[in-house]
Structures are given as structure tokens and as C-alpha cells.
Wavefront OBJ file of the C-alpha trace (Angstrom):
o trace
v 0.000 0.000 0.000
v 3.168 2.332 0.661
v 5.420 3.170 -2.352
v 7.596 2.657 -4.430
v 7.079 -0.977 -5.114
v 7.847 -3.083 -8.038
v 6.692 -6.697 -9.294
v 7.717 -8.835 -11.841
v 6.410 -12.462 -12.612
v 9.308 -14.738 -13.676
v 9.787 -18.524 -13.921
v 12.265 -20.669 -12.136
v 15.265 -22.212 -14.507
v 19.258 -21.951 -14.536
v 20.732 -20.859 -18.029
v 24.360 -21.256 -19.201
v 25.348 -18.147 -20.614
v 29.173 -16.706 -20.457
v 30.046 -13.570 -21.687
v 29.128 -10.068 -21.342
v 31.150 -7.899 -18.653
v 34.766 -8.532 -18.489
v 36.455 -9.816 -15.319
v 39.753 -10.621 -13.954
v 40.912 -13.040 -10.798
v 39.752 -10.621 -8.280
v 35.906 -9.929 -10.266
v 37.027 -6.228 -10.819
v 35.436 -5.379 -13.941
v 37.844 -4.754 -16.925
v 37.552 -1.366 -19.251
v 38.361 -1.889 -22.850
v 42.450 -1.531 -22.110
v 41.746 -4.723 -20.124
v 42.861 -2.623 -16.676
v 39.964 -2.702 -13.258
v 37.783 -0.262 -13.152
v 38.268 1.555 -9.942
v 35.759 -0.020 -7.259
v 33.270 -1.790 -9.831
v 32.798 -5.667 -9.336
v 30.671 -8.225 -10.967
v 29.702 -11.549 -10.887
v 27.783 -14.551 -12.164
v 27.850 -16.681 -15.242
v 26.990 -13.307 -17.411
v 30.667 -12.176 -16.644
v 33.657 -13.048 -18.979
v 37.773 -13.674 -18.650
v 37.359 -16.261 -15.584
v 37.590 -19.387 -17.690
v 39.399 -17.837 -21.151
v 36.709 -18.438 -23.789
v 34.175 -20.880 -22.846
v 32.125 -22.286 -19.819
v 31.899 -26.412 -19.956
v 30.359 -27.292 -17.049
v 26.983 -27.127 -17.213
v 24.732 -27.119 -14.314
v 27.314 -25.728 -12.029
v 26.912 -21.970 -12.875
v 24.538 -21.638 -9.935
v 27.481 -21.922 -7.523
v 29.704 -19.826 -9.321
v 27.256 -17.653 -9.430
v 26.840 -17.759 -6.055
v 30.099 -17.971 -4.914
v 31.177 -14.806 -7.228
v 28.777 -12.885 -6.072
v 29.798 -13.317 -2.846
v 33.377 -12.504 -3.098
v 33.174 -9.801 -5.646
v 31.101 -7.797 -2.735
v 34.013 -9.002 -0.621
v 36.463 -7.231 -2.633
v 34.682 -4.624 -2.884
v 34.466 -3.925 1.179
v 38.466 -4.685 1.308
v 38.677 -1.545 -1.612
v 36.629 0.381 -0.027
v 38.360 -0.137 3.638
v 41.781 0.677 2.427
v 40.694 4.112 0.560
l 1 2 3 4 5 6 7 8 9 10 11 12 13 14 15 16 17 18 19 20 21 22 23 24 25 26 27 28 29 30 31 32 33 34 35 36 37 38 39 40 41 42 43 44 45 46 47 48 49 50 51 52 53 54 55 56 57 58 59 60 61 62 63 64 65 66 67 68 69 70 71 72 73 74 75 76 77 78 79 80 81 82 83
């Protein structure tokens, strides 16, 4: 009854898409020069650069996606705690 809200209606499923947004070791996100991107992080299967070209393991993008998720907001609080 109080504002904003927002709804969606979505269905339940686990895709294997790789690519997009480019990563390195540490889930900074890359510019085009291939150099981090001061305090941006991202993770998930819809990020690129953490296994070269291709993603061959179907059915486990769920925990990476998890897990990257995770430690990229990790990262993230160790940036932002020695600025």
C-alpha cells in the first residue's frame, strides 16, 4: 500500500550463458584496455575472462554464481576499507 514498489512475474530455470562484462581473478570489472575499473565488481555466469573463452560445465553456474557474487562484494568492502 506504501510506495515505491515493483513486481515482476518470472519462472524458475538456470541458463548457461558466459560472456558479457569482463572480469579478472579478483571480479574487478575490466575497461576496454583490459585494466579494473576503480571499485566496480561483478559476478555470475553473465561475466567473462574467468575461464578464457568458454564455460563447460553445465549445471554448475549456480554456484559460481553464487560464490562470485559473494566474493566480488568481498572485494569490494576490502577496496573500499583501504581508501
Amino acid at each position: 500500500e506504501e510506495g515505491p514498489l515493483y513486481c515482476f512475474r518470472g519462472g524458475q530455470g538456470i541458463d548457461t550463458i558466459v560472456g558479457g562484462v569482463k572480469v579478472d581473478h579478483n571480479l574487478r570489472v575490466l575497461d576496454t584496455a583490459g585494466e579494473p575499473i576503480p571499485g566496480l565488481y561483478a559476478g555470475g555466469v553473465c561475466t567473462s575472462g574467468w575461464l578464457n573463452t568458454g564455460y563447460s560445465f553445465s549445471g554448475s553456474c549456480l554456484g559460481f554464481s553464487v560464490w562470485s557474487g559473494y566474493e566480488a562484494g568481498g572485494n569490494l568492502g576490502e577496496s573500499l576499507c583501504r581508501e
